[in-house]
N, C-alpha and C positions, 0 to 999 in steps of 0.2 A: 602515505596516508591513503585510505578507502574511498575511493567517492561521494561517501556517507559522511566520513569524517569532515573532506574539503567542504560537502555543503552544509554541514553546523558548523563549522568555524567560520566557511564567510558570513552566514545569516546570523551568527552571535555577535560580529562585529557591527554590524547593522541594528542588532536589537529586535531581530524579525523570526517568527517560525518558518518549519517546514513548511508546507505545501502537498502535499503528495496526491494525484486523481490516478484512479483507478481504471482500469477499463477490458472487456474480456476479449482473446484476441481473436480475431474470426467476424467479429459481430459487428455488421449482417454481412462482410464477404472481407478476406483478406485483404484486398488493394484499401478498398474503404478503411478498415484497421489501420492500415500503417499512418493513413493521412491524417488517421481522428490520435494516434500519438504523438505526430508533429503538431497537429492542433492544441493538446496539455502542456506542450511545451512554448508554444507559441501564446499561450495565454497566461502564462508565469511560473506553470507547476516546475515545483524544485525539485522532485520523486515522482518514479512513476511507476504502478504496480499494477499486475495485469495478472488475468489468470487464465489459464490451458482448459478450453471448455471441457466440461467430465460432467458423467451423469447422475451423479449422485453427490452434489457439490455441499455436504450439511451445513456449513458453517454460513451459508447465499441464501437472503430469503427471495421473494419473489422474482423480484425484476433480474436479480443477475441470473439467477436458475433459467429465467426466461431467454436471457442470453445467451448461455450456456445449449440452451438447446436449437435454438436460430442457428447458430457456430457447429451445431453438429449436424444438423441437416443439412449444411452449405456443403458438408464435407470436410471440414478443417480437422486437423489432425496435430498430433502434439509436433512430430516435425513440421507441418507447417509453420508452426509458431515460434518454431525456435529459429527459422531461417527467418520469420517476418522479424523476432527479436535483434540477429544480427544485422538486420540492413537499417532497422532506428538504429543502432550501436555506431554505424558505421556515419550516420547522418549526422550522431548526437555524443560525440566522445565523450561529455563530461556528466550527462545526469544520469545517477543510481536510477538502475529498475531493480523491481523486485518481482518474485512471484510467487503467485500466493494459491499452491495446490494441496492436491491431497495425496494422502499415502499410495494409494493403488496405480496413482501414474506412476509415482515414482520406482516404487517395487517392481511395477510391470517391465520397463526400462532394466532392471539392475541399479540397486544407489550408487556406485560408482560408475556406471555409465551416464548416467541420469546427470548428476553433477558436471561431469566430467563436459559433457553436451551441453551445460549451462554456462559453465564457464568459455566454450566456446562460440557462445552467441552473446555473449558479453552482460550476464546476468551478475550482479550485485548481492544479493540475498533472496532466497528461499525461505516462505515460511510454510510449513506443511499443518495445512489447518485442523485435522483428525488427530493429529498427534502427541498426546498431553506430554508436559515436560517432564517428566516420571520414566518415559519412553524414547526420551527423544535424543540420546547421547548417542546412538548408531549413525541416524540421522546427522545431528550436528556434526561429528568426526567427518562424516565422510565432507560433506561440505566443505569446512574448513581446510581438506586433503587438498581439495582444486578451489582453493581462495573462493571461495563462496562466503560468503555471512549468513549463521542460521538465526532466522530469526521465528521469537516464539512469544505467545499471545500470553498478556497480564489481564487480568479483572480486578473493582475495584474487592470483589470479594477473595481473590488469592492467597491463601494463607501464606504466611509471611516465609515460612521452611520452602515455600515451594517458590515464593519470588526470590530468592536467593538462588535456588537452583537455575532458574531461568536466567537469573542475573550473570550467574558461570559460564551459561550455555551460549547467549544472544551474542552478536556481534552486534555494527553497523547500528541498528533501534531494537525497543522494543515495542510490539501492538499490543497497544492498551487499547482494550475494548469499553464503548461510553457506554455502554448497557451489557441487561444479560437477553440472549437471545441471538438473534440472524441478523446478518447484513439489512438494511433499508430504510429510506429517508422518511418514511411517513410517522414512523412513531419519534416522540419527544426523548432527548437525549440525558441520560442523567447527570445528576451533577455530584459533587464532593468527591473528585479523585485525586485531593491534594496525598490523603496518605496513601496511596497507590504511589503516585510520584515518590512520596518522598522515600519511602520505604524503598522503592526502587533505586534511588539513589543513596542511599544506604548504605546495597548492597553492591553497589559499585556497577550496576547495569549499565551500557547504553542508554543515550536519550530517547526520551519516551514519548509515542507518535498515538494519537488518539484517532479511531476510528469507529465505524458502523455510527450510522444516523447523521453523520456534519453535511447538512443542504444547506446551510442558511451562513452569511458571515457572522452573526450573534454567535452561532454555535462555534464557530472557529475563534473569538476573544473568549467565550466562555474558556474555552478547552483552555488556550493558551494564560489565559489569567489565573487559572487552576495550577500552572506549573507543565505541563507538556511544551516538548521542543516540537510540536509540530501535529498537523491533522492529515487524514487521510479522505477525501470523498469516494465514493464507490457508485452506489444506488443512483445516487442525483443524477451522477454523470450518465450510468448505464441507459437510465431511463430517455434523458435527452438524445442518444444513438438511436433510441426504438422510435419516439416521436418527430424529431425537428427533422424541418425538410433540407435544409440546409445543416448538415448533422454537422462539420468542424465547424462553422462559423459558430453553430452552440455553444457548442462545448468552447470553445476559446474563449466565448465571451462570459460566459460561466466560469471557468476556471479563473477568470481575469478578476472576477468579480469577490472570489473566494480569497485571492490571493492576496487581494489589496487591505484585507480583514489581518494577514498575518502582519503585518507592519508593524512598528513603533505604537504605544497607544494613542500621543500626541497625533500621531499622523493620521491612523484611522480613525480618531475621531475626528477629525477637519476632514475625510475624508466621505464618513459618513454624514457631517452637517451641508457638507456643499452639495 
């Protein structure tokens, strides 16, 4: 089994979703990165997805783009981040990361070198965010060549021809996007992605991991009441690295906060009454 696999089957036995926080690697200096990833993990996240700063990230609205560019004036560079990936790996042998870039790193590399260098910094799935599913079957091969999981983004607007396609392609989940637009916590998240879900299991997809907009625990029982195996944070998190002065303690307690929403609904609800 995938590491993806082992963590929905232990949280299915539980009655609980994913978890996943995001975070870009670099940002604001490498050493700081590695600790604010021990800190996701130290706060409950069950996934952990990151992405290689790039200068033209379309799919990131504000805050992570902002990130993205702090991480490029440090100097951080794709192999740093694949060497900062294998020392969490080495720290953290059981929880899936994923990464979540765009085409032009990867082509710049070679897809077969690119992969190949994923898999050896102990990468889980790749989602390449510019890449519509239409395009993305060079991509996913290579991937799956060196045990990678390709994973590729749903809306609840997808036509149903093209989530079946997806559904052939994805390993490990799928990203289901809560709106249409950029990464970011400030706008309100939408709702009714039950037939996204279902449709996606239908088609026999991977479970389905909700992201862009989850800051709040409401947003994460929404998601998960809706039928997702799981949420993704990005923006929230990113934003507490650029603000708090104590940046893991943040985030830890943040993730902590987020994670205790994925629970049993008996349990977050005594959890949010107490």
């Amino acid at each position: 089994m995938s590491r993806y696999d082992e963590m929905f089957a232990r949280l299915r036995t539980r009655g609980d979703g994913a978890f996943g926080g995001f975070l870009m690697l670099g940002d604001p200096d490498l050493e700081t990165s590695l600790g604010l990833l021990d800190a996701l993990v130290a706060g409950g996240a069950d996934m952990i997805e990151v992405g290689i700063p790039f200068s033209d990230p379309i799919a990131d609205g504000p805050v992570i783009q902002a990130a993205a560019v702090r991480a490029l004036e440090a100097g951080v560079t794709p192999a740093d981040c694949f060497e900062l990936l294998a020392a969490f790996r080495a720290r953290h042998p059981r929880i899936p990361v994923g990464l979540l870039t765009y085409a032009n790193l990867v082509l710049a590399r070679g897809r077969e070198a690119f992969y190949r260098r994923c898999a050896s910094a102990g990468i889980d799935s790749v989602l390449v965010a510019d890449v519509p599913a239409a395009e993305a079957e060079p991509f996913a091969g290579a991937a799956r060549d060196h045990g990678i999981a390709p994973v590729l983004i749903a809306a609840a607007n997808t036509p149903d021809a093209v989530l079946e396609r997806i559904a052939s392609l994805c390993e490990g989940y799928v990203y289901c996007v809560s709106r249409a637009g950029v990464t970011g916590a400030d706008r309100a998240m939408d709702s009714g992605h039950e037939r996204l879900f279902q449709a996606l299991a239908a088609a026999g997809a991977p479970p389905p991991v909700l992201g862009f907009g989850i800051s709040r625990p409401e947003h994460v029982r929404t998601a998960l009441d809706s039928g997702a195996a799981g949420v993704i944070s990005g923006s929230a998190i990113v934003r507490l690295v650029e603000q708090a002065g104590d940046k893991a303690a943040a985030v830890r307690a943040f993730v902590a906060g987020l994670k205790a929403a994925t629970a049993q609904k008996e349990v977050a609800r005594e959890a949010a009454r107490g």
